[in-house]
N, CA, C and O atoms as a CHARMM CRD file, in Angstrom:
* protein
*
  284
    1    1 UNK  N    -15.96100 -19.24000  90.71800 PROA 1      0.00000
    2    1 UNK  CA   -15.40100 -18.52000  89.59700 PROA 1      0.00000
    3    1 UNK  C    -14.44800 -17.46200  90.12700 PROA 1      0.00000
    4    1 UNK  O    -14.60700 -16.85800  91.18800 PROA 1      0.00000
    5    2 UNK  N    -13.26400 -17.27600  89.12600 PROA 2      0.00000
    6    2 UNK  CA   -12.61600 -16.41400  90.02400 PROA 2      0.00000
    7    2 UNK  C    -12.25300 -15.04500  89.04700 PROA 2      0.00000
    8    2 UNK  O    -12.62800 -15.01800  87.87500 PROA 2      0.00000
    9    3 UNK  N    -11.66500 -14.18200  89.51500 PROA 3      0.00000
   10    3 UNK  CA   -11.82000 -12.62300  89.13300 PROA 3      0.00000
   11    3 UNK  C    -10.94900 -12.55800  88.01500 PROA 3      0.00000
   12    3 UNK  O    -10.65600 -11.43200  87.61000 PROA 3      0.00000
   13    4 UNK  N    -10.62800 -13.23700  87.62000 PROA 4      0.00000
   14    4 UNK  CA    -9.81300 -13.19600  86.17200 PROA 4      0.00000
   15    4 UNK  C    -10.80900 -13.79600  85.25800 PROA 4      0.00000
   16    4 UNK  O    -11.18300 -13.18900  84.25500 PROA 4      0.00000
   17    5 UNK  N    -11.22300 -14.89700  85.55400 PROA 5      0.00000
   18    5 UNK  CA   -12.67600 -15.53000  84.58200 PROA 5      0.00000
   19    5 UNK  C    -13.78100 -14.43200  84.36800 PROA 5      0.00000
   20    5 UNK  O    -14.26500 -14.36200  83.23800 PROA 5      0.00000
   21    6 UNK  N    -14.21200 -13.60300  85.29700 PROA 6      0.00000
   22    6 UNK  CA   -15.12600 -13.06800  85.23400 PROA 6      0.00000
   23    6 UNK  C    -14.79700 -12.15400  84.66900 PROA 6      0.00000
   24    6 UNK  O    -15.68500 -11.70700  83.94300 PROA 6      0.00000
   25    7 UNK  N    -13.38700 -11.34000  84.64200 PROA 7      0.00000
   26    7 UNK  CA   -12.95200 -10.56200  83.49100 PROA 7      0.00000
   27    7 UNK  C    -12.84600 -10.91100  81.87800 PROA 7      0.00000
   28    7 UNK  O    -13.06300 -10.06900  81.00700 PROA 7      0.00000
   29    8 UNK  N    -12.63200 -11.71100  81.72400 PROA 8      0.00000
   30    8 UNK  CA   -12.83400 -12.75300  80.46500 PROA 8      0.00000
   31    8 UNK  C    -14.13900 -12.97500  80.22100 PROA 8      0.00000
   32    8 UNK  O    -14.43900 -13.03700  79.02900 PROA 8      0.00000
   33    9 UNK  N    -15.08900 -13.12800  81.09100 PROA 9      0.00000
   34    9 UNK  CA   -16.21000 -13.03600  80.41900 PROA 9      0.00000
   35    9 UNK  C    -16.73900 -11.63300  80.30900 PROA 9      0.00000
   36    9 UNK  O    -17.69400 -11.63900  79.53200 PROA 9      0.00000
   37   10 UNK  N    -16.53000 -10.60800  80.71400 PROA 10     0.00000
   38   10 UNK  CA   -17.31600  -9.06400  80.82300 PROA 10     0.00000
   39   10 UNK  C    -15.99200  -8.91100  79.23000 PROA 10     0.00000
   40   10 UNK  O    -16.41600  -8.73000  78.08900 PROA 10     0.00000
   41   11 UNK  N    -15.06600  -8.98600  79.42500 PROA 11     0.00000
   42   11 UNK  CA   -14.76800  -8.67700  77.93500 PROA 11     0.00000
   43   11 UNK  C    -15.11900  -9.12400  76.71500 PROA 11     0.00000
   44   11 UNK  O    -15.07200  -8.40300  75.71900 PROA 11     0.00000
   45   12 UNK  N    -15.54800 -10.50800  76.69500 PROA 12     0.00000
   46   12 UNK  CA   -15.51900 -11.68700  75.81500 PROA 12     0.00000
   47   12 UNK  C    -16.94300 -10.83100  75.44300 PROA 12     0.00000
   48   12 UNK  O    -17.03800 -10.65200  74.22900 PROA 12     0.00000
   49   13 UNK  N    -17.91700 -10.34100  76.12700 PROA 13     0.00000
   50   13 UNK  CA   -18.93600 -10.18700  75.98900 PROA 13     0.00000
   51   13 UNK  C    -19.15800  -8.41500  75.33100 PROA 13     0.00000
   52   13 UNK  O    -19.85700  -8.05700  74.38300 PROA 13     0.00000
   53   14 UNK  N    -18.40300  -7.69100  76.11500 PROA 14     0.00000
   54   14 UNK  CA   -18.54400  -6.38000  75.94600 PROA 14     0.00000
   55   14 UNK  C    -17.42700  -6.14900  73.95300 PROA 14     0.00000
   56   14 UNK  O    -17.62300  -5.17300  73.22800 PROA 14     0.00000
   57   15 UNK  N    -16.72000  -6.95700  73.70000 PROA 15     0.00000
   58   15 UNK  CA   -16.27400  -7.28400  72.48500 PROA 15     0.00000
   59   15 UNK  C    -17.00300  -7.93200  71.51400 PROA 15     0.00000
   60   15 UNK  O    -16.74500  -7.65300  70.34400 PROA 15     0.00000
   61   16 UNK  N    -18.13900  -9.00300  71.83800 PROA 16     0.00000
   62   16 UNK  CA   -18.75700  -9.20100  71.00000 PROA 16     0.00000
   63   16 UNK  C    -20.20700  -8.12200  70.62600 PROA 16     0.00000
   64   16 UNK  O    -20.72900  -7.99400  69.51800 PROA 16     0.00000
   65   17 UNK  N    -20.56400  -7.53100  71.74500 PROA 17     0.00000
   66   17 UNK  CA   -21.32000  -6.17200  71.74600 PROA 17     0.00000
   67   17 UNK  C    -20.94800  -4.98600  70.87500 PROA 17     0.00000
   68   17 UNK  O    -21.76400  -4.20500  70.38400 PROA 17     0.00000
   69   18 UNK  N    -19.56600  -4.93000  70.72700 PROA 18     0.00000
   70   18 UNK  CA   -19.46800  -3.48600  70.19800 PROA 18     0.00000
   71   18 UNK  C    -18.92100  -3.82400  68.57700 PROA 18     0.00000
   72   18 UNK  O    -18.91300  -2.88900  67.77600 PROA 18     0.00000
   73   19 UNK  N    -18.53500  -4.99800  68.20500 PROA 19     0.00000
   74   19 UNK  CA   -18.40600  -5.61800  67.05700 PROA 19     0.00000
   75   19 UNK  C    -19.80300  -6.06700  66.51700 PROA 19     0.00000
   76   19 UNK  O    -19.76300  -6.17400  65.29100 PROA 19     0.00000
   77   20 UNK  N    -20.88100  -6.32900  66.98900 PROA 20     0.00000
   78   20 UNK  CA   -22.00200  -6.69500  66.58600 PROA 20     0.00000
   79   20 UNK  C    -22.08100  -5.51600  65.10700 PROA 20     0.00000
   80   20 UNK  O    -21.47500  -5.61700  64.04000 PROA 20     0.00000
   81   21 UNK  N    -22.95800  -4.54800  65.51200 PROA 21     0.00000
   82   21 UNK  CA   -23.35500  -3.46600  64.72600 PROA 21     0.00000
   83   21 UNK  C    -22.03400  -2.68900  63.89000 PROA 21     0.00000
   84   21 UNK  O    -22.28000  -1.49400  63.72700 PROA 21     0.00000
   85   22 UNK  N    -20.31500  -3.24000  63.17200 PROA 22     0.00000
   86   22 UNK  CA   -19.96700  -3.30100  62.14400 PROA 22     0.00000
   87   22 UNK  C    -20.23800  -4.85500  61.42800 PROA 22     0.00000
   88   22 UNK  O    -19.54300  -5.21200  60.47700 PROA 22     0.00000
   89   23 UNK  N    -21.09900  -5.55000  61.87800 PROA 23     0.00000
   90   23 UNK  CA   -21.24000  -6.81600  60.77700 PROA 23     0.00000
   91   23 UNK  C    -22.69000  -6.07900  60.18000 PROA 23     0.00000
   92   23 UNK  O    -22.80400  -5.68600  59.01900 PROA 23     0.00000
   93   24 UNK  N    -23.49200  -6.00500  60.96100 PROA 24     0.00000
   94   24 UNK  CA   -24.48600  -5.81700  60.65400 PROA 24     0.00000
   95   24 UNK  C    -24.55500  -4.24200  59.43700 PROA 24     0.00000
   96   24 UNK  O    -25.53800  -4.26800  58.69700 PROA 24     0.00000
   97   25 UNK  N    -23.81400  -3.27800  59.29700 PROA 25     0.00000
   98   25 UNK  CA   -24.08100  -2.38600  58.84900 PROA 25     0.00000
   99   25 UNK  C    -22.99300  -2.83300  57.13300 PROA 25     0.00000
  100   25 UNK  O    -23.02700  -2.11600  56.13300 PROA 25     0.00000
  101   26 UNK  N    -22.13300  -4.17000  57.25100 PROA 26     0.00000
  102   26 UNK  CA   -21.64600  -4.56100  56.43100 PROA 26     0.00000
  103   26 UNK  C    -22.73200  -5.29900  54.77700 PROA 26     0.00000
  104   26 UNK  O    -22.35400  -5.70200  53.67700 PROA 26     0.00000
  105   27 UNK  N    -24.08700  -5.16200  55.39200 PROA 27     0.00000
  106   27 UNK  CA   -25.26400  -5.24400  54.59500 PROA 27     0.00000
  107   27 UNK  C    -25.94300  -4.74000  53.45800 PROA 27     0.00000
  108   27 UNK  O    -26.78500  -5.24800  52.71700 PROA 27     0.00000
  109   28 UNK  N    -25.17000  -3.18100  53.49100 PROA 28     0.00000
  110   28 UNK  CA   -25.84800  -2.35700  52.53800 PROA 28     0.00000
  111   28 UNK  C    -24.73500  -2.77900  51.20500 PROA 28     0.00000
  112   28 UNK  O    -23.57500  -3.19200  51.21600 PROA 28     0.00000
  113   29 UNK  N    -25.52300  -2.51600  50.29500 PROA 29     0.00000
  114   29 UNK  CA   -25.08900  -2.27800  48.71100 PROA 29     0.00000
  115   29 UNK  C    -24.13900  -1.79000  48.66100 PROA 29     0.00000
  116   29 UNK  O    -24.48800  -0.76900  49.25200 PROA 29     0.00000
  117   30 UNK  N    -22.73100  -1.55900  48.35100 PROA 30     0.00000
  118   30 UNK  CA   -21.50400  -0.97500  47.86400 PROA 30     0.00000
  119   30 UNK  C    -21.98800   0.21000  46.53800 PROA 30     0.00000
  120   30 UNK  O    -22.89200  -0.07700  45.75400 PROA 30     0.00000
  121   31 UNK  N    -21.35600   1.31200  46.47800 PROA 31     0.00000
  122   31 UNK  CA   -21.94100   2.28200  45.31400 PROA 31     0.00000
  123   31 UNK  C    -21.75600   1.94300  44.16900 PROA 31     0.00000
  124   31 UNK  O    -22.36600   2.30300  43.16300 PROA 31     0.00000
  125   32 UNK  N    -20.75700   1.11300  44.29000 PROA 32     0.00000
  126   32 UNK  CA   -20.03900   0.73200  42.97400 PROA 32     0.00000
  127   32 UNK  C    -21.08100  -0.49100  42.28900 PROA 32     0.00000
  128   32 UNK  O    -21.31900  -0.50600  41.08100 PROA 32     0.00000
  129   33 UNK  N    -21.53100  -1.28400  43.04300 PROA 33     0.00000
  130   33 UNK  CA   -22.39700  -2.12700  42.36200 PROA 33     0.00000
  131   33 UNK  C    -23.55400  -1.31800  41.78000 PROA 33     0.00000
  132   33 UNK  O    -23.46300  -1.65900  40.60000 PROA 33     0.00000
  133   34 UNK  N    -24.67400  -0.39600  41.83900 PROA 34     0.00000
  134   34 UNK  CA   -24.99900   0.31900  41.44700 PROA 34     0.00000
  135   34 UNK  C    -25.14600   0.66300  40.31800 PROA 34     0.00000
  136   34 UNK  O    -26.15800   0.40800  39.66400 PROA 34     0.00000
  137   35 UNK  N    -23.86100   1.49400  39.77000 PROA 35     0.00000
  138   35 UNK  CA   -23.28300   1.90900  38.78200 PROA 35     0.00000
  139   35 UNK  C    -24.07800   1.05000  37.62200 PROA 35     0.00000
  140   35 UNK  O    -24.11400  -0.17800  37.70400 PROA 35     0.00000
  141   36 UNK  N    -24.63300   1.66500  36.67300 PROA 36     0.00000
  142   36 UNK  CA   -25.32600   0.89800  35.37300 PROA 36     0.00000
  143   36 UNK  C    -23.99500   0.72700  34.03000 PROA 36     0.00000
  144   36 UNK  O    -23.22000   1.67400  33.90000 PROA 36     0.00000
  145   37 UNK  N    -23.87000  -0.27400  33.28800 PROA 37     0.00000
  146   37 UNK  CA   -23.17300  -0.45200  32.68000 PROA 37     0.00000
  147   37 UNK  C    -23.97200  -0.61800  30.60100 PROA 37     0.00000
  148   37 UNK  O    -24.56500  -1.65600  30.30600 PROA 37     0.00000
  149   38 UNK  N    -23.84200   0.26500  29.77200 PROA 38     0.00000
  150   38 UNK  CA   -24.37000   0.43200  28.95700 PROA 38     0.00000
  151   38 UNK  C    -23.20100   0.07800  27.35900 PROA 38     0.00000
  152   38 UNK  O    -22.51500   0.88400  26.73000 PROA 38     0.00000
  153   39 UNK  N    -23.36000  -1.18200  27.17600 PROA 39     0.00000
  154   39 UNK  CA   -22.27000  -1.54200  26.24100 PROA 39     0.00000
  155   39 UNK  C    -22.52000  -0.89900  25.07300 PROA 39     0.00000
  156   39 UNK  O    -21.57300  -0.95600  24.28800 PROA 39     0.00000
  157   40 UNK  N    -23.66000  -0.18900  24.61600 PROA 40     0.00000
  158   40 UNK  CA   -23.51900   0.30200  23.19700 PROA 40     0.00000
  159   40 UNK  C    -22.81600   1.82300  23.42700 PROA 40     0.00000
  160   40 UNK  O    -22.61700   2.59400  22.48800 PROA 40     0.00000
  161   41 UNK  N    -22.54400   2.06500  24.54500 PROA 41     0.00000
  162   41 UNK  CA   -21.72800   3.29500  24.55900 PROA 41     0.00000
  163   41 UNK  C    -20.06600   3.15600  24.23000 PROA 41     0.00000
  164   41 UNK  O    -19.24400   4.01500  23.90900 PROA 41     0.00000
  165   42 UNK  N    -19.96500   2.02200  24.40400 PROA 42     0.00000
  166   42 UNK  CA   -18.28800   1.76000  23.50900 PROA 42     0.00000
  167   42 UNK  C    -17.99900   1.83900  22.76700 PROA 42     0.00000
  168   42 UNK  O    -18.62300   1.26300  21.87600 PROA 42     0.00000
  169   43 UNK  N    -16.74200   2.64900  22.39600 PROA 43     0.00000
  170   43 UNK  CA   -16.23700   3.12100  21.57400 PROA 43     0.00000
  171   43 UNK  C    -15.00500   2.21200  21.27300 PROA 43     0.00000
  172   43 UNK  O    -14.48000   2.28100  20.16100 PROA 43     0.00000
  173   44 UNK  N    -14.50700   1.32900  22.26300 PROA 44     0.00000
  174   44 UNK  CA   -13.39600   0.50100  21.67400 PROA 44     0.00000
  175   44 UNK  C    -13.85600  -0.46700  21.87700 PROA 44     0.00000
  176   44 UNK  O    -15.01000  -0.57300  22.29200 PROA 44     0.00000
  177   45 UNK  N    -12.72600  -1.90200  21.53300 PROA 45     0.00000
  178   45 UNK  CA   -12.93800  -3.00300  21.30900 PROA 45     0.00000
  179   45 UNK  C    -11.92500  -4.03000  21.56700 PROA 45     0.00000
  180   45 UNK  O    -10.85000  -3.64800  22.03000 PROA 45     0.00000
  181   46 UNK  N    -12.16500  -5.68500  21.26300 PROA 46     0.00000
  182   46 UNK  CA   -10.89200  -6.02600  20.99100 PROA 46     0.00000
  183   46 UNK  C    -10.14900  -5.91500  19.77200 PROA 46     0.00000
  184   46 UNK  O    -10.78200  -5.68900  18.74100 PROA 46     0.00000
  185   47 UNK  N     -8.68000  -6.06000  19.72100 PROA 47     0.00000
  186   47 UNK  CA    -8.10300  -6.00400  18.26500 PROA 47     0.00000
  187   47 UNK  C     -7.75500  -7.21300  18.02900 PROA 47     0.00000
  188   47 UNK  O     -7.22000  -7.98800  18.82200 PROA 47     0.00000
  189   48 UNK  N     -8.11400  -7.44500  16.69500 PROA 48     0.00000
  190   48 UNK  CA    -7.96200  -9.02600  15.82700 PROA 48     0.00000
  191   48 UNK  C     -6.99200  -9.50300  15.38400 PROA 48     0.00000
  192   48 UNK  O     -7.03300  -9.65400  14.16300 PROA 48     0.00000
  193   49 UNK  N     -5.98100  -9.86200  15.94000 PROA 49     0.00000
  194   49 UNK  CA    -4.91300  -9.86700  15.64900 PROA 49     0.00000
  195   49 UNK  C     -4.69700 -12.01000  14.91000 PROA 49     0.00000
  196   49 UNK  O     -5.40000 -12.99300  15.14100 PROA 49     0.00000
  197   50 UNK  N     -3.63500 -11.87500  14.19200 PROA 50     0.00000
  198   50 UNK  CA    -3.25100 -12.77700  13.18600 PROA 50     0.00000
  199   50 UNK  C     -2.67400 -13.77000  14.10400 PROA 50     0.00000
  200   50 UNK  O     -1.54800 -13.48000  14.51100 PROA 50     0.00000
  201   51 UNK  N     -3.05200 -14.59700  14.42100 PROA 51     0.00000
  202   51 UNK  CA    -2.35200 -15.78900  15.22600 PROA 51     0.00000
  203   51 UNK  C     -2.78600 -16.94500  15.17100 PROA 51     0.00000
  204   51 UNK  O     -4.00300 -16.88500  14.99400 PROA 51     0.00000
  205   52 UNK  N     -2.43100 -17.97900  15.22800 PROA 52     0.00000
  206   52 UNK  CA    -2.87400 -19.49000  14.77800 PROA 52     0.00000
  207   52 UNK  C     -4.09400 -19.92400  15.14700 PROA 52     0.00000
  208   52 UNK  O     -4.93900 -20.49600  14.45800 PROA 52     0.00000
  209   53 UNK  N     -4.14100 -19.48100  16.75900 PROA 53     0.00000
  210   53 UNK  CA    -6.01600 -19.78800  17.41500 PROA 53     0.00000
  211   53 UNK  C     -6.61300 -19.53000  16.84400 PROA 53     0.00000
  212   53 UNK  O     -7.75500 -19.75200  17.24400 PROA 53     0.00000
  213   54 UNK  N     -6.52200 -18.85800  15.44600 PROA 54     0.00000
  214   54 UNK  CA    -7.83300 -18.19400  14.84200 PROA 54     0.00000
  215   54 UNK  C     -8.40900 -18.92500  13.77200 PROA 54     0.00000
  216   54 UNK  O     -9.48100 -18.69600  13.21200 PROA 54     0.00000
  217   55 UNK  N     -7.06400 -20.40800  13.39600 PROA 55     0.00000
  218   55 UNK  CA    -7.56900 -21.48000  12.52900 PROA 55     0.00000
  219   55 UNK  C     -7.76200 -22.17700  12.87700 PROA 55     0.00000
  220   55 UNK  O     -6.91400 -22.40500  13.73900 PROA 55     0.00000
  221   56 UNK  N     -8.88600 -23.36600  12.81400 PROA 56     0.00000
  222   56 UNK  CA    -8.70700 -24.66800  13.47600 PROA 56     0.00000
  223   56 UNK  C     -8.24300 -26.27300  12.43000 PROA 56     0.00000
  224   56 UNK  O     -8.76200 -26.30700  11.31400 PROA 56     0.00000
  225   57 UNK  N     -7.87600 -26.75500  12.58600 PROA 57     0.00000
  226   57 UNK  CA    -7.59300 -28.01300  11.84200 PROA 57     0.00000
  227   57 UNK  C     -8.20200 -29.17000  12.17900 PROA 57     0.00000
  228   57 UNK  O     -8.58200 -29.37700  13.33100 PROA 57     0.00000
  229   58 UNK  N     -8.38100 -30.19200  11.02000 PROA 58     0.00000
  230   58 UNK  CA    -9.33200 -31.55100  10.99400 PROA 58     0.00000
  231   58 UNK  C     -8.80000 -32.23900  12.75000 PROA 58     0.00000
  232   58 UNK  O     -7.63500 -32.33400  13.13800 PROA 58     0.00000
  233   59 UNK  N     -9.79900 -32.54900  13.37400 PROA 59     0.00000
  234   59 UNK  CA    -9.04300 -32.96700  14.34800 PROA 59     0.00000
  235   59 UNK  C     -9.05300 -32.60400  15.65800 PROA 59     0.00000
  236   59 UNK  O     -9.29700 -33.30900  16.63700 PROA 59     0.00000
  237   60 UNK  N     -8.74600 -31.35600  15.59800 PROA 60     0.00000
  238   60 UNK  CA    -8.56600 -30.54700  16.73600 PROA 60     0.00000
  239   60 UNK  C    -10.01400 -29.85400  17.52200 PROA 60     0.00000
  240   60 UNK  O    -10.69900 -29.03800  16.90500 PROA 60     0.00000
  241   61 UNK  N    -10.38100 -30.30100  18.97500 PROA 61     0.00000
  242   61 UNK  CA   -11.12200 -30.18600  19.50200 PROA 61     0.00000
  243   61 UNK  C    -12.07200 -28.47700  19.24500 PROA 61     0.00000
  244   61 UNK  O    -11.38800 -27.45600  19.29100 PROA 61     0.00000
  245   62 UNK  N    -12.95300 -28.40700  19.10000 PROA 62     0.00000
  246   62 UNK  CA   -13.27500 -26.67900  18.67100 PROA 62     0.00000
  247   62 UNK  C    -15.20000 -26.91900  19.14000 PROA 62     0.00000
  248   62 UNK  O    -16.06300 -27.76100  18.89200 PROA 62     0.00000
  249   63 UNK  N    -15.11900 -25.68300  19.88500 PROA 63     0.00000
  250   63 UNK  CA   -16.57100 -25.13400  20.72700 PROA 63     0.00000
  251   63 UNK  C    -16.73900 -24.24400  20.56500 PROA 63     0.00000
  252   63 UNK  O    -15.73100 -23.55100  20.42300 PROA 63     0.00000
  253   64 UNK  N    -17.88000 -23.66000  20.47500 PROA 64     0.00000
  254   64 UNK  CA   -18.20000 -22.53000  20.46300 PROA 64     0.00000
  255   64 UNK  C    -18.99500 -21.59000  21.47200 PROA 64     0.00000
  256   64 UNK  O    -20.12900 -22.06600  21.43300 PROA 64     0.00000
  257   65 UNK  N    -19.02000 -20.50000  22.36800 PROA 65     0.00000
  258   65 UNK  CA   -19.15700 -20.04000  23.44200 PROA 65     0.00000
  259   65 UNK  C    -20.18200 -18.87800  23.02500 PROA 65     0.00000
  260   65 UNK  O    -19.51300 -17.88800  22.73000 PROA 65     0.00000
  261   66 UNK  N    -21.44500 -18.64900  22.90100 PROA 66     0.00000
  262   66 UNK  CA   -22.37800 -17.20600  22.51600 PROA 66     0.00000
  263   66 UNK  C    -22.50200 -16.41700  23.94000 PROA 66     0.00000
  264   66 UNK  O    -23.03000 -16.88700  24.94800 PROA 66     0.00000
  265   67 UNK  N    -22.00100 -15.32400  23.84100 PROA 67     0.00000
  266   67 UNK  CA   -22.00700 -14.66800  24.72200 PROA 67     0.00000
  267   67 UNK  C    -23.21400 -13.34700  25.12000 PROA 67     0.00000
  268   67 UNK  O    -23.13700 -12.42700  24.30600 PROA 67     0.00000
  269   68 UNK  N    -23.97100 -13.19400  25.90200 PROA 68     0.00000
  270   68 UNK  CA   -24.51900 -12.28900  25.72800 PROA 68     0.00000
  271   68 UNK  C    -24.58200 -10.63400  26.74000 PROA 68     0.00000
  272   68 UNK  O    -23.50000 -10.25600  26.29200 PROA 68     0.00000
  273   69 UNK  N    -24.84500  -9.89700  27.33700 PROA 69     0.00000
  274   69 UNK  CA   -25.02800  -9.20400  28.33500 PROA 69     0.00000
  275   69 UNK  C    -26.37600  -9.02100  28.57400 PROA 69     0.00000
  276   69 UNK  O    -27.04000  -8.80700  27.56000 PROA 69     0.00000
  277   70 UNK  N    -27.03500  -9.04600  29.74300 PROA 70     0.00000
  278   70 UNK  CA   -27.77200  -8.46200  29.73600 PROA 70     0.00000
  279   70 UNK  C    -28.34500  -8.15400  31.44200 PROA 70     0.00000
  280   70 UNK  O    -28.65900  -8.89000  32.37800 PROA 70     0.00000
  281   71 UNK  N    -28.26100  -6.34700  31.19100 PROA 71     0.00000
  282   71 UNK  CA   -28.77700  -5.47100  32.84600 PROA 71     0.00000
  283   71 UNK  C    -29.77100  -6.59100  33.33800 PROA 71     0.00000
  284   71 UNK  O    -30.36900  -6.46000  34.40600 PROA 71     0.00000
């Protein structure tokens, strides 16, 4: 083995050493997920506005989607 390989490996190695412990500390919870989200505290909404999607005709494919939230 010669002294350039063996430099390649003491780096290859001493780089995967000091990168180890930012993956590992990449684990914890973000604050933001956290954060509780309480929908009856809204005060706005969407607005209903007049546009054709809002009729459907004989024919035309139509589903319906129930949405719910829940913590």
């Amino acid at each position: 083995m010669g002294k350039a390989s063996k430099q390649r490996i003491v780096l290859s190695i001493l780089l995967v050493v000091l990168l180890l412990p930012f993956s590992v500390t990449g684990e914890e919870e973000p604050a933001w997920k956290s954060n509780g989200i309480d929908p009856s505290t809204w005060s706005d909404g969407p607005v209903v506005e007049d546009t054709p999607m809002q009729y459907s005709y004989f024919g035309d494919p139509v589903f319906a989607i129930n949405v719910t939230y829940s913590p």
